[in-house]
Phi, psi and omega in degrees: 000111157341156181260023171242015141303110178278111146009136150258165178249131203251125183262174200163076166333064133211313149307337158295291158340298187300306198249018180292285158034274195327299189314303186314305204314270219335297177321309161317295191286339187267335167272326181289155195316184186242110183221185155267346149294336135306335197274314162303321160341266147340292181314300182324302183286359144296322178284306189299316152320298164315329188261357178239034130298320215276330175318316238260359167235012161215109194305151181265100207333170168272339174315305181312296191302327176272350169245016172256317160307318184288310176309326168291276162001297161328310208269348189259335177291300181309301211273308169308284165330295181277021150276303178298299168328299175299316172314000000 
């Protein structure tokens, strides 16, 4: 692709879901105390965010993409557990 070719943005019902996902994490860990296992968290599920923006102008090989759901998936697993813990 040239480099003054802008990405297009691709719309994609299912990457909205990855980042409702996401939303939920965030939102979650923001109620919860302020610890460094909360903190770290975060950075992660942030970190995941930012890579499924990158999904929404570049499609991701399918290896990526399937180990980028599981990691999402994980880190939303993570986030319940250490929620649950916390009440």
């Amino acid at each position: 692709m040239p480099s003054d070719d802008t990405p297009t943005v691709r719309p994609s019902g299912t990457l909205a879901v990855f980042e409702r996902t996401i939303v939920e994490a965030i939102e979650r860990l923001d109620g919860l105390p302020t610890s460094d296992e909360v903190t770290d968290l975060r950075r992660e599920v942030v970190a995941m965010q930012a890579l499924l923006r990158t999904w929404k102008v570049r499609t991701p090989k399918s290896e990526d993409r399937a180990a980028g759901v599981s990691r999402l998936m994980s880190l939303y697993r993570a986030v319940e557990e250490l929620a649950a813990t916390k009440r």
